[in-house]
Biopython code that builds the backbone (N, CA, C, O; Angstrom):
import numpy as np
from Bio.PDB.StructureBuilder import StructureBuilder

atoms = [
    (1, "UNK", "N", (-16.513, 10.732, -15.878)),
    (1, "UNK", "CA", (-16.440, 9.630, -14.925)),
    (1, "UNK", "C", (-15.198, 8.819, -15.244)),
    (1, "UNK", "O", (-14.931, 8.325, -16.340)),
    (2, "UNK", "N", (-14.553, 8.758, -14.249)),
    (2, "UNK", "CA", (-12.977, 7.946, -14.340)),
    (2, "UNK", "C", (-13.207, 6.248, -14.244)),
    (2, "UNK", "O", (-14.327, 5.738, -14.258)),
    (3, "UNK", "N", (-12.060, 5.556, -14.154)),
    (3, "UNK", "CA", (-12.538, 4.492, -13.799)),
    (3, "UNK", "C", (-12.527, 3.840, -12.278)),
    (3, "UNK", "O", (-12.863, 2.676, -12.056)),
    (4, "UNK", "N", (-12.017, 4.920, -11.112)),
    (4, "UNK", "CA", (-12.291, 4.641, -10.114)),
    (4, "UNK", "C", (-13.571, 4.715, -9.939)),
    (4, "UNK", "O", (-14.093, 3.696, -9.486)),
    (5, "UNK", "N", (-14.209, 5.562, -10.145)),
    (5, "UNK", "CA", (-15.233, 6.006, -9.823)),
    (5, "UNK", "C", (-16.499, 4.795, -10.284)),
    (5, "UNK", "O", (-17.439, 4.312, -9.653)),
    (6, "UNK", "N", (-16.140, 4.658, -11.276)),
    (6, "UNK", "CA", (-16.985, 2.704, -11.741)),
    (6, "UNK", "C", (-16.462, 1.779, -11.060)),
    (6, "UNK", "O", (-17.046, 0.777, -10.646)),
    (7, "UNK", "N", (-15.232, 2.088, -10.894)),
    (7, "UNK", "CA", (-15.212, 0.564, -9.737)),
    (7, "UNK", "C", (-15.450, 0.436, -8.545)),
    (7, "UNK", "O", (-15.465, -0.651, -7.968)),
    (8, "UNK", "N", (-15.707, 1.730, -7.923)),
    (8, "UNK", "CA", (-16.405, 2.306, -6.429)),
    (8, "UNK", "C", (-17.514, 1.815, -6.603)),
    (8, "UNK", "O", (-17.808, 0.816, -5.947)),
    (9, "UNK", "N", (-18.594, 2.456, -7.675)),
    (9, "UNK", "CA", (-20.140, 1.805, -7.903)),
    (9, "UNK", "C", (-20.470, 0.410, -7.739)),
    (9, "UNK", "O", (-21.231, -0.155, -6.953)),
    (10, "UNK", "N", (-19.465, -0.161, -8.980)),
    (10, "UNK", "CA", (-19.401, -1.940, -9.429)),
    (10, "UNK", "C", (-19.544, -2.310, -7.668)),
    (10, "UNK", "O", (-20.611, -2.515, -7.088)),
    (11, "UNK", "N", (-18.022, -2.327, -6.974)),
    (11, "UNK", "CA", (-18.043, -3.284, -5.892)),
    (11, "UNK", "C", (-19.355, -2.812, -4.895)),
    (11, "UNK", "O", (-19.876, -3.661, -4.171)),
    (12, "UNK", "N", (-19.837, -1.445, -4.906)),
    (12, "UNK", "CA", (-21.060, -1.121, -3.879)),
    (12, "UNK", "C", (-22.116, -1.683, -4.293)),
    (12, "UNK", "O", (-22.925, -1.944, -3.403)),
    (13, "UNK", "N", (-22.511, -2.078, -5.746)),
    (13, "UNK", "CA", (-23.812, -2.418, -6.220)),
    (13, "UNK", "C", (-23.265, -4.324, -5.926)),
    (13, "UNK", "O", (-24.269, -4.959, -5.602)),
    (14, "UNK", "N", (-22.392, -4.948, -5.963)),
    (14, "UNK", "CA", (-21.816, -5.814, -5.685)),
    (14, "UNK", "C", (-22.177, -6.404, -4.643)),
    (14, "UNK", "O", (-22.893, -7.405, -4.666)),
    (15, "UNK", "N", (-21.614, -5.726, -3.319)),
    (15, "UNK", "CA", (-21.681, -5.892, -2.058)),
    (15, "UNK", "C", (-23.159, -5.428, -1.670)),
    (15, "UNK", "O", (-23.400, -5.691, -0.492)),
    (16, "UNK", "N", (-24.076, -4.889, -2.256)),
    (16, "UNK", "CA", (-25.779, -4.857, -1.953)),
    (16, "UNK", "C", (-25.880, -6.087, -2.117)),
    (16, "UNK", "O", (-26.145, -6.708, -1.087)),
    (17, "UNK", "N", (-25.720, -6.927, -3.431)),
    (17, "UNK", "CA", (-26.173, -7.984, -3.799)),
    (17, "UNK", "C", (-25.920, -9.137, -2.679)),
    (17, "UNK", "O", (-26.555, -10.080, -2.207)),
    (18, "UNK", "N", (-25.147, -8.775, -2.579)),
    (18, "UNK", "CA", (-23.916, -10.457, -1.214)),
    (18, "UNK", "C", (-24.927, -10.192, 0.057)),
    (18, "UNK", "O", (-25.414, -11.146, 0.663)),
    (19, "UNK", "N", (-25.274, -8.511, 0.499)),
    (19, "UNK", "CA", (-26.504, -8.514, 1.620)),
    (19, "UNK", "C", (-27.571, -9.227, 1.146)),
    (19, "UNK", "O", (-27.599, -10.322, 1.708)),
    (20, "UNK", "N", (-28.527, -9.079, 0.299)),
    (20, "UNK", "CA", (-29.648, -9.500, -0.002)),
    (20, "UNK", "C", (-29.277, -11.046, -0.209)),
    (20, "UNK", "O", (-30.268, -11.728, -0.470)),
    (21, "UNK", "N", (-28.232, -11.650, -0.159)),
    (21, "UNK", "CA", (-27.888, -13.309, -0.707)),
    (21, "UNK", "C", (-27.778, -13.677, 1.228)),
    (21, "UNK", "O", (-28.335, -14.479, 1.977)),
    (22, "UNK", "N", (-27.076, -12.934, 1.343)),
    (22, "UNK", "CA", (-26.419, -13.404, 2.767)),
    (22, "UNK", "C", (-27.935, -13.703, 3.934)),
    (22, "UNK", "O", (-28.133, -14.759, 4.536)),
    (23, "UNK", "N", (-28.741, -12.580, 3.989)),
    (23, "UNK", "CA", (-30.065, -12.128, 4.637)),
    (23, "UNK", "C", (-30.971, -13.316, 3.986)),
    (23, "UNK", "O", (-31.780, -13.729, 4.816)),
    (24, "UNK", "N", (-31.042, -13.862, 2.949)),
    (24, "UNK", "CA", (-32.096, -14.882, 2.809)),
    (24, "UNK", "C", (-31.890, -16.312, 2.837)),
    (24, "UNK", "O", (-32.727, -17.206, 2.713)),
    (25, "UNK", "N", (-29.858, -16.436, 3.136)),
    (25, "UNK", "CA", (-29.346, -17.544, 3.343)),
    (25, "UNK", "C", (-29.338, -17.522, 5.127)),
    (25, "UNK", "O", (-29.055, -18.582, 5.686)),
    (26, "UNK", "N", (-29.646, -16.322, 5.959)),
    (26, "UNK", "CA", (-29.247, -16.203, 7.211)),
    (26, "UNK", "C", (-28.425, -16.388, 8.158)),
    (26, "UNK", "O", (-28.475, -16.829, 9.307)),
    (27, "UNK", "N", (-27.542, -15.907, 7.366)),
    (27, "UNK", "CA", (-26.035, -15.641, 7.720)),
    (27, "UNK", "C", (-26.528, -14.742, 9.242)),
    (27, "UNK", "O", (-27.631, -14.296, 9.559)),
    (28, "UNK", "N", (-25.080, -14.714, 10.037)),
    (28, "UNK", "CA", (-24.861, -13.916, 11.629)),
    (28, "UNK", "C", (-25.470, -12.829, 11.304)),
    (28, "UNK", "O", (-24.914, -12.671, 10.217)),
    (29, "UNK", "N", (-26.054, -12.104, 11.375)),
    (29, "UNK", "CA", (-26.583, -10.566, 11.417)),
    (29, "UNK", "C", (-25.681, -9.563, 11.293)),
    (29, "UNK", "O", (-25.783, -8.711, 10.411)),
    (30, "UNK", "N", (-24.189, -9.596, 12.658)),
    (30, "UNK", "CA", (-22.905, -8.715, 11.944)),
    (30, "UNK", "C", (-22.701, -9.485, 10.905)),
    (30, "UNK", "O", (-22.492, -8.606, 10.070)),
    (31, "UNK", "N", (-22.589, -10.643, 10.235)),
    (31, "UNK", "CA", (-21.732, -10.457, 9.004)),
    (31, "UNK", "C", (-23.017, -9.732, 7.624)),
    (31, "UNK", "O", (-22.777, -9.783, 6.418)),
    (32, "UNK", "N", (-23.627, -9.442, 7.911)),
    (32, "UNK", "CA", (-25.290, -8.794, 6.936)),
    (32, "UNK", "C", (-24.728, -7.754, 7.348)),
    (32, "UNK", "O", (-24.692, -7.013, 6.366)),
    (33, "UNK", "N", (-24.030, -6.982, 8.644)),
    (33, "UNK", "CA", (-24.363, -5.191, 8.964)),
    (33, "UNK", "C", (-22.800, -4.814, 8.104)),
    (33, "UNK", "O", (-22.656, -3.914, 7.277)),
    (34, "UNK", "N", (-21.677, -5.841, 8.609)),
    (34, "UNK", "CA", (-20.354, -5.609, 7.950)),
    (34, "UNK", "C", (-20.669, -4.836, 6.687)),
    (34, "UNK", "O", (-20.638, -3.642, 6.387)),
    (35, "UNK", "N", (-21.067, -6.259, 5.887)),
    (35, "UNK", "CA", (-21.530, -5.855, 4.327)),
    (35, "UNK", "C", (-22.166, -4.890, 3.728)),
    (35, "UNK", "O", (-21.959, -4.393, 2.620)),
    (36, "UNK", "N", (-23.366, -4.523, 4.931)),
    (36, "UNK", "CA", (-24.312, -3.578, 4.193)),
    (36, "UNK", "C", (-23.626, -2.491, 4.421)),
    (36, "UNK", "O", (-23.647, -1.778, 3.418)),
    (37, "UNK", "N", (-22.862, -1.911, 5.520)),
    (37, "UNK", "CA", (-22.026, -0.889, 5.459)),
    (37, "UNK", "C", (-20.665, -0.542, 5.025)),
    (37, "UNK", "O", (-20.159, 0.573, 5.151)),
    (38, "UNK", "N", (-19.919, -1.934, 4.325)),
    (38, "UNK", "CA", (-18.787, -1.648, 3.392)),
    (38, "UNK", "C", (-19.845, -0.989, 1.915)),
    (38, "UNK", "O", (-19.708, 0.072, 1.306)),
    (39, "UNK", "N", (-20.632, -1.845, 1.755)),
    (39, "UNK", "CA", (-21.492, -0.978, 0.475)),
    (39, "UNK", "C", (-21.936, -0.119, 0.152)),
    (39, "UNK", "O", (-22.134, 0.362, -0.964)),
    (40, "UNK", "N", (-22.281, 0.362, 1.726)),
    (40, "UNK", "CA", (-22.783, 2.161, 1.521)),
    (40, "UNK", "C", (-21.796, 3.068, 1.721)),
    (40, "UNK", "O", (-22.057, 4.261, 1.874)),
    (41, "UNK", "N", (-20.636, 2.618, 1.740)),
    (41, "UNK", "CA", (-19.653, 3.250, 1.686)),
    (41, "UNK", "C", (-18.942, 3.483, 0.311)),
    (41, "UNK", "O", (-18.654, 4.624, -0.051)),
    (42, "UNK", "N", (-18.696, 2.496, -0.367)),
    (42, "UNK", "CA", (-18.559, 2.356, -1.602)),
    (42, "UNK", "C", (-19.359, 2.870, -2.783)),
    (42, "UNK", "O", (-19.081, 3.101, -3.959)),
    (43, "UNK", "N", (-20.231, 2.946, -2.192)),
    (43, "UNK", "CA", (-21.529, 3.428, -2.653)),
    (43, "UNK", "C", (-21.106, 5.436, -3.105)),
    (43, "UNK", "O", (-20.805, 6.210, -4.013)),
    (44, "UNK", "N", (-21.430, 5.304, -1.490)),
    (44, "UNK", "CA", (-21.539, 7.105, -1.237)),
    (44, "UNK", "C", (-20.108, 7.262, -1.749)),
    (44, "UNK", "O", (-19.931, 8.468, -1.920)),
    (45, "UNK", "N", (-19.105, 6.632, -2.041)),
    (45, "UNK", "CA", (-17.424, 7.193, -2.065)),
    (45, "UNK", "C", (-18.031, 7.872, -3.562)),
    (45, "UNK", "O", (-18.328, 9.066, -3.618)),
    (46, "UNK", "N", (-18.200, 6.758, -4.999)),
    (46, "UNK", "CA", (-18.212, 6.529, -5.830)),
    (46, "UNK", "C", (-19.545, 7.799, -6.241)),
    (46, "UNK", "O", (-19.811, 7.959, -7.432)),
    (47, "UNK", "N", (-19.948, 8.242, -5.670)),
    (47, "UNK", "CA", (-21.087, 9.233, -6.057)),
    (47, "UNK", "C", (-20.423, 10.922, -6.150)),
    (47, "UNK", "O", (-20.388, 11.816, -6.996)),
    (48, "UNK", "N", (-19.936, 10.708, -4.706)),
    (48, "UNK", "CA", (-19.206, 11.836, -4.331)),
    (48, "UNK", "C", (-18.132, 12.094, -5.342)),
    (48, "UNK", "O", (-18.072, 13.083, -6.073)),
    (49, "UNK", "N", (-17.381, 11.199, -5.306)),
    (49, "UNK", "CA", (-16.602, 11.703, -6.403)),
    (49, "UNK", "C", (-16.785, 11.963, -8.145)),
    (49, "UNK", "O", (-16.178, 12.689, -8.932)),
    (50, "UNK", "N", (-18.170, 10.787, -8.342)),
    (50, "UNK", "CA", (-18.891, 11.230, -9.908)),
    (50, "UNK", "C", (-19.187, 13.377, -9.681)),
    (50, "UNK", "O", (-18.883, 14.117, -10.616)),
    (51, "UNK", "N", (-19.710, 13.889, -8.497)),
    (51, "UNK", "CA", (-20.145, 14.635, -8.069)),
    (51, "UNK", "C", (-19.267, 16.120, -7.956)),
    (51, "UNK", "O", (-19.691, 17.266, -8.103)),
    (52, "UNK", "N", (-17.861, 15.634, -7.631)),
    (52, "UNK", "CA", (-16.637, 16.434, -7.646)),
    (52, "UNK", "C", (-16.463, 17.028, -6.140)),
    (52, "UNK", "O", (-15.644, 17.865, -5.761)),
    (53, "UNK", "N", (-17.586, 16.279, -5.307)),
    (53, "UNK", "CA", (-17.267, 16.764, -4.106)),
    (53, "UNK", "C", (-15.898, 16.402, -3.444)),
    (53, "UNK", "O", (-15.226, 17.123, -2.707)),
    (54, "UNK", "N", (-15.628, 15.118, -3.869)),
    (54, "UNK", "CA", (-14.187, 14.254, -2.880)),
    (54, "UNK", "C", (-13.763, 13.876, -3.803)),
    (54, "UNK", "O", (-14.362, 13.134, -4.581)),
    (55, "UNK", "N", (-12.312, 14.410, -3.982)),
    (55, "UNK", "CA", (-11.107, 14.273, -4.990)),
    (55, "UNK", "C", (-10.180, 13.442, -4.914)),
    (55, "UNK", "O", (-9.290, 13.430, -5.764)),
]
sb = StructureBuilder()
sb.init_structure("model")
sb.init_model(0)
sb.init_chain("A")
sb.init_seg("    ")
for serial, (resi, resn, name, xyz) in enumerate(atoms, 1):
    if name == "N":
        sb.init_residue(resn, " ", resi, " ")
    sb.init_atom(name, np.array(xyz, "f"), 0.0, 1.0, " ", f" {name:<3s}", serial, name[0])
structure = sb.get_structure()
């Protein structure tokens, strides 16, 4: 595991957290969908590449 690949995780497990803060402060709903889908992106990047699928 490189260190992109931890800092892909860090900011996705990151940006979960800011949804679950944002959703119980009730923030706009797009700014909750923005977030939750920069994270699952970051998310899935950071897996894939622990994985060796995406180089």
């Amino acid at each position: 595991m490189n260190g992109l690949n931890t800092i892909l995780i860090v900011v996705g497990l990151f940006l979960a957290g800011g949804v679950y803060s944002f959703q119980k402060q009730q923030m706009p709903k797009s700014v909750v969908i923005l977030l939750a889908i920069g994270s699952a992106m970051c998310l899935a990047a950071g897996v894939l590449r622990i994985q060796g699928i995406w180089e």
